[in-house]
C-alpha positions in Angstrom: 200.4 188.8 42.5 202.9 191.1 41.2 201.0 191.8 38.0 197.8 193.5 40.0 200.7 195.4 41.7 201.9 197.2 38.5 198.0 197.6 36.8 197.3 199.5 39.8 196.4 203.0 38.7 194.9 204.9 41.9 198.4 205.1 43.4 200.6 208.4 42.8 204.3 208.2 44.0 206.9 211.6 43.6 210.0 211.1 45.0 213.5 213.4 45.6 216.9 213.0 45.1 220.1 215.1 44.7 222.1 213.7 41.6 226.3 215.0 41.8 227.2 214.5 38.6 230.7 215.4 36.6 230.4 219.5 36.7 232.1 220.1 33.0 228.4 217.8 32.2 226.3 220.0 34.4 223.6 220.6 30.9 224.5 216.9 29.7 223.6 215.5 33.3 220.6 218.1 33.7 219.0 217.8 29.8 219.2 214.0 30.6 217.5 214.1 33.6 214.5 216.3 32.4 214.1 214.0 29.4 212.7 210.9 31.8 209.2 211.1 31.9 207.7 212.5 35.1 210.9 214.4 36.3 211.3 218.4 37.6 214.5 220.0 38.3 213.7 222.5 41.4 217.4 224.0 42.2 221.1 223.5 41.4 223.8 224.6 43.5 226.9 226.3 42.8 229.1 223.3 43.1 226.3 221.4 40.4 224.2 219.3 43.0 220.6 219.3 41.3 217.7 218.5 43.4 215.2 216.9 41.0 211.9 215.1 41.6 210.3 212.0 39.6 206.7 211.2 39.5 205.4 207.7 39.1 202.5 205.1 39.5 204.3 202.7 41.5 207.6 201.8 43.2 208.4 200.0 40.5 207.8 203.1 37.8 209.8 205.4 40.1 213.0 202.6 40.5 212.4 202.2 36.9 213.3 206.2 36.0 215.9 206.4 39.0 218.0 203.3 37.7 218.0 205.5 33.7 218.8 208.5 35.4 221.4 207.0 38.5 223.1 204.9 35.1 223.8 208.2 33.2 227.2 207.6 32.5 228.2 211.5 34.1 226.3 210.9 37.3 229.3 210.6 40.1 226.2 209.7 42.8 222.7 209.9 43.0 221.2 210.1 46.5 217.3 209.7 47.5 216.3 212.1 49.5 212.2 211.6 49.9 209.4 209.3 48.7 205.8 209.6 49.6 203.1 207.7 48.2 199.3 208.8 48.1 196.3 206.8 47.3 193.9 208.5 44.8 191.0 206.6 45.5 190.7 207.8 48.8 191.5 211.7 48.0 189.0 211.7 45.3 186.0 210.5 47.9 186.9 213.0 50.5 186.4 216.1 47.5 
C-alpha cells in the first residue's frame, strides 16, 4: 500500500520552516539549504533566522529534504512553520 503512496504524482506539497542555525555559518547553513532540491530562501533576519520553503510530491519527499536539511551539522533548530498539500488532478479539471 505504501508503494502506490510514493508513485503518486498528481499531489504537490510546499511546506515552511524557520531554520536557526550557528550565525558565524549563516552562508554555510543558507548555501546548504538552497542546494536540496525544491527549496527557496524568502527572508533572513538580522539575528540569522531564515525562513525557507521546500517543495515536494509527497509527505514523504518533503520529510525526506527536511531530515538533510534539519541534520546539517550548523543547524541549532529547525522549526515547521506551514504544510499544505494540493491535488493536481482536480486543479487541472476546473481550468
Amino acid at each position: 500500500m505504501t508503494k502506490n503512496n510514493e508513485s503518486r504524482t498528481d499531489e504537490y506539497h510546499v511546506a515552511s520552516f524557520v531554520a536557526y542555525p550557528i550565525f558565524e555559518k549563516l552562508t554555510e547553513v543558507k548555501k546548504a539549504i538552497t542546494t536540496v532540491d525544491g527549496t527557496e530562501i524568502h527572508a533572513t533576519s538580522a539575528e540569522g533566522k531564515i525562513v525557507f520553503t521546500i517543495e515536494g510530491h509527497s509527505y514523504k519527499d518533503i520529510g525526506n529534504k527536511m531530515d538533510t536539511i534539519r541534520n546539517h551539522k550548523c543547524i541549532i533548530n529547525l522549526s515547521p512553520v506551514y504544510h499544505q498539500i494540493l491535488d493536481e488532478s482536480t486543479d487541472s479539471d476546473s481550468n
